[in-house]
C-alpha positions in Angstrom: 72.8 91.5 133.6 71.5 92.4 137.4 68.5 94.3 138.4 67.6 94.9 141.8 64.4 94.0 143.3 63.9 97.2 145.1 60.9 98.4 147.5 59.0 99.2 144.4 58.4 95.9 143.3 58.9 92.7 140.8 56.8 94.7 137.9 59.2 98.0 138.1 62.1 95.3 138.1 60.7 93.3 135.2 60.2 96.4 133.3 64.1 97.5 134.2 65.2 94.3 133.0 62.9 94.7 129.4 64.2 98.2 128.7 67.9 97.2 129.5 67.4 93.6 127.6 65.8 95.6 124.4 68.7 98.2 124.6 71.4 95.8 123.7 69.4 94.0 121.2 68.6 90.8 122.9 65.2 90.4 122.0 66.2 91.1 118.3 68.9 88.3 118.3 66.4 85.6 119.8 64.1 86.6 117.1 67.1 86.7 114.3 68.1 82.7 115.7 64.8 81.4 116.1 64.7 79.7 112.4 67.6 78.7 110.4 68.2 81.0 107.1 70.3 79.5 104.7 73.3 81.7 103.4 71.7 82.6 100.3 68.5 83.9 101.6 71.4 85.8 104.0 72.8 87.4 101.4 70.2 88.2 99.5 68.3 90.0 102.3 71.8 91.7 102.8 72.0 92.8 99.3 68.6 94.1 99.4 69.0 96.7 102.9 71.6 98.1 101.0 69.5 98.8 98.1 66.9 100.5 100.4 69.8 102.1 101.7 71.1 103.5 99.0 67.6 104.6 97.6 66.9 106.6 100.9 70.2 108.2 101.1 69.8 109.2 97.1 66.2 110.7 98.2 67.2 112.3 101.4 70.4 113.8 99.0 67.7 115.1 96.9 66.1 116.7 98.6 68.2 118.8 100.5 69.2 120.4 96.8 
């Protein structure tokens, strides 16, 4: 990833660089790999987002009737 130090300064290129590393989901990937989950605790917070899912698209389905 490159960001150009331009005349408006390091702090507008720092910011660039944040927006850009937050838009492809690098901050969220460090945070996912800082601590080891084991494969059941995966799956089980798998299986429960699709729970919550599948609640909100039943109440969203709801309420357009």
């Amino acid at each position: 990833m490159l960001v150009r130090v331009g005349s408006d300064g390091v702090e507008r290129a720092l910011k660039v660089l944040k927006r850009k590393l937050t838009r492809e989901g690098v901050f969220r990937e460090m945070k996912r790999r800082a601590h080891y989950v084991k494969p059941s605790e995966v799956r089980k917070r798998d299986r429960a987002a699709a729970v919550k899912r599948a609640q909100r698209s039943e109440r969203s389905r709801s309420a357009e009737r």
